[in-house]
The first five atom37 places (N, CA, C, CB, O) and aatype in JSON, in Angstrom:
{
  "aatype": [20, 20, 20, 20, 20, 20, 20, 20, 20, 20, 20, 20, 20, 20, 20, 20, 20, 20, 20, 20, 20, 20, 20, 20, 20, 20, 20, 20, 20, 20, 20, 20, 20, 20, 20, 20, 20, 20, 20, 20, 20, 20, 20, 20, 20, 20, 20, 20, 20, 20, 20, 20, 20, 20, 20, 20],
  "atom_mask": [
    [1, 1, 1, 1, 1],
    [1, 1, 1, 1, 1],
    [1, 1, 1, 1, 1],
    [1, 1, 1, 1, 1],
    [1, 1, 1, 1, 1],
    [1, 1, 1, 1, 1],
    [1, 1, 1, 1, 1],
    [1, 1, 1, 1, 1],
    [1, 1, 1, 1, 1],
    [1, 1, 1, 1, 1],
    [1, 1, 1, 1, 1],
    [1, 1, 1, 1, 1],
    [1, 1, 1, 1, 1],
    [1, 1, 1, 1, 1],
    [1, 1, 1, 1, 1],
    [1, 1, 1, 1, 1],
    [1, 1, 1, 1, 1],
    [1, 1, 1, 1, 1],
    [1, 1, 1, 1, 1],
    [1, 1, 1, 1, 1],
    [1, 1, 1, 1, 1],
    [1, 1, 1, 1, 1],
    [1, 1, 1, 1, 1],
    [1, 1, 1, 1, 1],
    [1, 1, 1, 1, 1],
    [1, 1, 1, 1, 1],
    [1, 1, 1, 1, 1],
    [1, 1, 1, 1, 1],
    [1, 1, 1, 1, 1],
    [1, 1, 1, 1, 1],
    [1, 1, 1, 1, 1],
    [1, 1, 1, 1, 1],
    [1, 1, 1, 1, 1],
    [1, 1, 1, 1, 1],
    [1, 1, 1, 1, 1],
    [1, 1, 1, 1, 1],
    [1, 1, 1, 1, 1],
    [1, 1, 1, 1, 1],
    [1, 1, 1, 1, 1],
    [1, 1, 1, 1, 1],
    [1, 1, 1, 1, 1],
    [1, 1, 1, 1, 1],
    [1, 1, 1, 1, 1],
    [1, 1, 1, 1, 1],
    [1, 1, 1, 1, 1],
    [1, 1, 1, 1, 1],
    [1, 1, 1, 1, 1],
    [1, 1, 1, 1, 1],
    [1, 1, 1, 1, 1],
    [1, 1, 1, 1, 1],
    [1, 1, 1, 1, 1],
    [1, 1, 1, 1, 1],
    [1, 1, 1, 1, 1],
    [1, 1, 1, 1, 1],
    [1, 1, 1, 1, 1],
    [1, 1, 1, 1, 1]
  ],
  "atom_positions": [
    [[-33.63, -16.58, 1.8], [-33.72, -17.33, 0.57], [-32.58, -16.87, -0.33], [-35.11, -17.13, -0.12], [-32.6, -15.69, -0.67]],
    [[-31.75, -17.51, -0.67], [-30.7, -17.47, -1.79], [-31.03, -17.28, -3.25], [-30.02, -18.64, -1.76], [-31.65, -18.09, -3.93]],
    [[-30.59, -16.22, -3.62], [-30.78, -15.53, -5.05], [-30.64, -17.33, -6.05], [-29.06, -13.93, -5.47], [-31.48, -17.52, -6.94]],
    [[-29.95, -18.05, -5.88], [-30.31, -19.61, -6.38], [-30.98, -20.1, -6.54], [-30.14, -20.4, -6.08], [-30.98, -20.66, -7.64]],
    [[-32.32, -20.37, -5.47], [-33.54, -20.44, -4.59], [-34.48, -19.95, -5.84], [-33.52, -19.37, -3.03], [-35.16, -20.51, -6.7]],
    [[-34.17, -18.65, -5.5], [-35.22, -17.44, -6.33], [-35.36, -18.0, -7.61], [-34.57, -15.73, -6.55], [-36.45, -18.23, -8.13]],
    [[-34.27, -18.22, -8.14], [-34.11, -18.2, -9.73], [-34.75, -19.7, -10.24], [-32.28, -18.03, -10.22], [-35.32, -19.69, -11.33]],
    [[-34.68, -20.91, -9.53], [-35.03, -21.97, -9.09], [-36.5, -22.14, -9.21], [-34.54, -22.09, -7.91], [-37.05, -23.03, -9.85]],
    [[-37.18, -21.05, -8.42], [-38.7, -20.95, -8.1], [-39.38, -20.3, -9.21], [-39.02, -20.14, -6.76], [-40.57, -20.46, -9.5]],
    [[-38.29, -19.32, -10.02], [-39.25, -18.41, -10.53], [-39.44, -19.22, -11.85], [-38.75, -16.77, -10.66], [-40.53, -19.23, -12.42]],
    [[-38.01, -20.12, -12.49], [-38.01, -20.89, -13.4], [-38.97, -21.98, -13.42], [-36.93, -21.25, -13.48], [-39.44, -22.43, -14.47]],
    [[-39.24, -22.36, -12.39], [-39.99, -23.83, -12.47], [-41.79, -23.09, -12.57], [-39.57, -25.11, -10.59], [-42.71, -23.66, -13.16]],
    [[-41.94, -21.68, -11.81], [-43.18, -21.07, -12.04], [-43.43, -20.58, -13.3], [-43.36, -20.11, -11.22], [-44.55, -20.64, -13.8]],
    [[-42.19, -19.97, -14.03], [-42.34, -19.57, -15.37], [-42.77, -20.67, -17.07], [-40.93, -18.95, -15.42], [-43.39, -20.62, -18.13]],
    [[-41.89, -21.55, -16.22], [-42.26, -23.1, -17.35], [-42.9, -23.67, -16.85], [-41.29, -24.2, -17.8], [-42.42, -24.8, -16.91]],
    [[-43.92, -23.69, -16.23], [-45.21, -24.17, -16.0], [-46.55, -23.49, -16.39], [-45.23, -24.33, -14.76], [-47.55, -24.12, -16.73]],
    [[-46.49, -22.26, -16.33], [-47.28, -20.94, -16.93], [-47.02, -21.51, -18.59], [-46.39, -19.01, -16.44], [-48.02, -21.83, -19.23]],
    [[-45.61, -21.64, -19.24], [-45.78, -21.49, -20.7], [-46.69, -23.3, -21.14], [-43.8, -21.16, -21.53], [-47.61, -23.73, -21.83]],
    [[-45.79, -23.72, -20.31], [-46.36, -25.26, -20.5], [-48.54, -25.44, -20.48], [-45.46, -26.28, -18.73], [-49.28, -25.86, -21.37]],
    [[-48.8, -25.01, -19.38], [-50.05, -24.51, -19.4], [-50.24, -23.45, -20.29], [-50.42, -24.16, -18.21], [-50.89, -22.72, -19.53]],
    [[-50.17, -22.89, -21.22], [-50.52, -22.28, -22.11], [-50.49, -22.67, -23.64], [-49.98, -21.38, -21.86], [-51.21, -22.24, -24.54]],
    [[-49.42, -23.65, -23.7], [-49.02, -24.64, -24.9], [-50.4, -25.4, -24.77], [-47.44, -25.72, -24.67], [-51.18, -25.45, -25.73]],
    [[-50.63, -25.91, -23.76], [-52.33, -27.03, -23.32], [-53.19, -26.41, -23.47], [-52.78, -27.65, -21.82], [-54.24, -27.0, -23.73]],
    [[-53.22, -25.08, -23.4], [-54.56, -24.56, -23.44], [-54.31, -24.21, -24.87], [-55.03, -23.33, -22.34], [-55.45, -24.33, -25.32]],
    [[-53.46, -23.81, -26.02], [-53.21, -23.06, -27.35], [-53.91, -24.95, -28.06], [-50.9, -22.26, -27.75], [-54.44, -25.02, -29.18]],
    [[-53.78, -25.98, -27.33], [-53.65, -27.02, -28.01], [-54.4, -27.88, -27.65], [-52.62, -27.43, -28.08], [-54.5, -28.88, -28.36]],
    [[-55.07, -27.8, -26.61], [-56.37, -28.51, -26.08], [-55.5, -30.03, -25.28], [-57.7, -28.98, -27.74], [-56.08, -31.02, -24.82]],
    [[-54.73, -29.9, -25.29], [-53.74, -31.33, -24.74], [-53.98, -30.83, -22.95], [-51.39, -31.32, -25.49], [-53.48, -29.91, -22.29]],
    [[-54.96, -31.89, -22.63], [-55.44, -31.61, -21.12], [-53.78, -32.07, -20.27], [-57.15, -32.9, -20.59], [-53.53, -31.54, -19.19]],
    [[-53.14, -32.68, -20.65], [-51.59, -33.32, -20.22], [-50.9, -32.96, -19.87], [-50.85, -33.74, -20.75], [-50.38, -33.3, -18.8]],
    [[-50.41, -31.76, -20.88], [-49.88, -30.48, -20.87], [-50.1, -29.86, -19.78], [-50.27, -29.75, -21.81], [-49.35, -29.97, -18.8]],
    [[-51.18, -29.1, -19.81], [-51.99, -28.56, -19.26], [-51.75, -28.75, -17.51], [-53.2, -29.06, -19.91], [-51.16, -28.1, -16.65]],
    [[-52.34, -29.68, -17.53], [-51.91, -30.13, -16.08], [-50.48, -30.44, -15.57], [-52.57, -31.32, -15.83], [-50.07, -30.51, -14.41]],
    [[-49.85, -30.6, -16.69], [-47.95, -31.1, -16.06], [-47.71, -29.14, -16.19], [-46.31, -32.67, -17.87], [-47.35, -28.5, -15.2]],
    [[-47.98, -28.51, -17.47], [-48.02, -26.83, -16.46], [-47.95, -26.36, -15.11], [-49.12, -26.21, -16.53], [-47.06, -25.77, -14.51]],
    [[-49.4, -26.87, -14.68], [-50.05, -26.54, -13.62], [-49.22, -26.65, -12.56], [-51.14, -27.2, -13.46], [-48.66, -25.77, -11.91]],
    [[-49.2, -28.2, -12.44], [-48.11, -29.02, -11.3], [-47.12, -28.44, -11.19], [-47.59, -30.39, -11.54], [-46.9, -28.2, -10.0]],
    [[-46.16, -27.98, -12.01], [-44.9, -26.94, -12.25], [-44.8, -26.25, -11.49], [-44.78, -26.17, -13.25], [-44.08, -26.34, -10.51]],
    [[-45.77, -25.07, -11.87], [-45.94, -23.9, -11.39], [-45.86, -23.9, -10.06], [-46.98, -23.39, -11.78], [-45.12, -23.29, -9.29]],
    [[-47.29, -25.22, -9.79], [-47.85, -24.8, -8.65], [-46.28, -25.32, -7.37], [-49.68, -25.73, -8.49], [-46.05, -24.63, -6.38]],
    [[-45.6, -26.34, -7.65], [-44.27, -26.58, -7.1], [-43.3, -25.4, -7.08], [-43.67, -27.65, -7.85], [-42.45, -25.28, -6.2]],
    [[-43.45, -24.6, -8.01], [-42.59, -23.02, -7.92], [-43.2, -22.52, -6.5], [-43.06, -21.64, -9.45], [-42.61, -22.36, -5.44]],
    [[-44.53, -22.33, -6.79], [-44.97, -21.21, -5.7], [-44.69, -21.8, -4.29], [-46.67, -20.79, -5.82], [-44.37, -21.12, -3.31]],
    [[-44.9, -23.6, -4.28], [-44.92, -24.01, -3.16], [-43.63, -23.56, -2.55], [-45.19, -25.34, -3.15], [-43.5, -22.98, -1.47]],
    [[-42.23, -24.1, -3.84], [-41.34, -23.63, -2.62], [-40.53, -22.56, -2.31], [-40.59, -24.37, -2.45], [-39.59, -22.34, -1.55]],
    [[-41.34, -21.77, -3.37], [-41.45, -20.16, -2.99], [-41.41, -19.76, -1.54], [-42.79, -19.57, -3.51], [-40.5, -19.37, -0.81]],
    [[-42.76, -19.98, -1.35], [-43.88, -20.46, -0.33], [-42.94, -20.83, 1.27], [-44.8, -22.15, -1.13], [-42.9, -20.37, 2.41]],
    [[-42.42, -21.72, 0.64], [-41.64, -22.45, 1.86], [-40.42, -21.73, 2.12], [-41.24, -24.02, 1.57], [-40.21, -21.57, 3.32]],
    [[-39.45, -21.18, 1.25], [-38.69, -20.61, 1.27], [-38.68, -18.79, 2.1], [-38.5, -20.91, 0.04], [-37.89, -18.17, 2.81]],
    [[-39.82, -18.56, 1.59], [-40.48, -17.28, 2.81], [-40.39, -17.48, 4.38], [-42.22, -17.11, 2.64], [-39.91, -16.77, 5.26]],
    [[-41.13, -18.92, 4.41], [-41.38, -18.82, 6.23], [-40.09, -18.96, 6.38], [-42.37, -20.08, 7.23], [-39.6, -18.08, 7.1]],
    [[-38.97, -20.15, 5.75], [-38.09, -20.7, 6.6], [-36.95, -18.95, 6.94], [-37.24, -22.33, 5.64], [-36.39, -18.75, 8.02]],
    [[-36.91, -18.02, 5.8], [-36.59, -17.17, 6.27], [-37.24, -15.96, 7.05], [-36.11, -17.02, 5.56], [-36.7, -14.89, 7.34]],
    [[-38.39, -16.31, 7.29], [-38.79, -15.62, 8.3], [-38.38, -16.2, 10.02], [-40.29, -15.56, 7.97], [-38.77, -15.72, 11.08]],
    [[-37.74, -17.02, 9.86], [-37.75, -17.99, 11.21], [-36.04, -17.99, 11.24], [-38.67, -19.89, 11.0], [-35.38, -18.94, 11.66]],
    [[-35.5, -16.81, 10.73], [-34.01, -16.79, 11.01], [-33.56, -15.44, 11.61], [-33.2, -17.07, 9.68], [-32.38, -15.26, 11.9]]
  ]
}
């Protein structure tokens, strides 16, 4: 995984955490969930980025 990659994953996990926290400080279920989705797309291609370098 390329230090690019990393920075990529950790950003899209990090502004999804604040974004979900703006929804929860504000009750905006919207938010909240476009957070979530964020994040949860960080970890995925976190996630993905692990195996494919495990398979090199």
């Amino acid at each position: 995984m390329g230090i690019d990659d990393k920075i990529e994953n950790t950003k899209d996990q990090l502004a999804g955490k604040a974004k979900g926290a703006a929804g929860d400080a504000t009750d905006d279920e919207d938010l909240q969930a476009e957070g979530q989705a964020q994040e949860t797309k960080g970890d995925l291609k976190a996630a993905g980025e692990k195996v494919k370098d495990a398979f090199k």
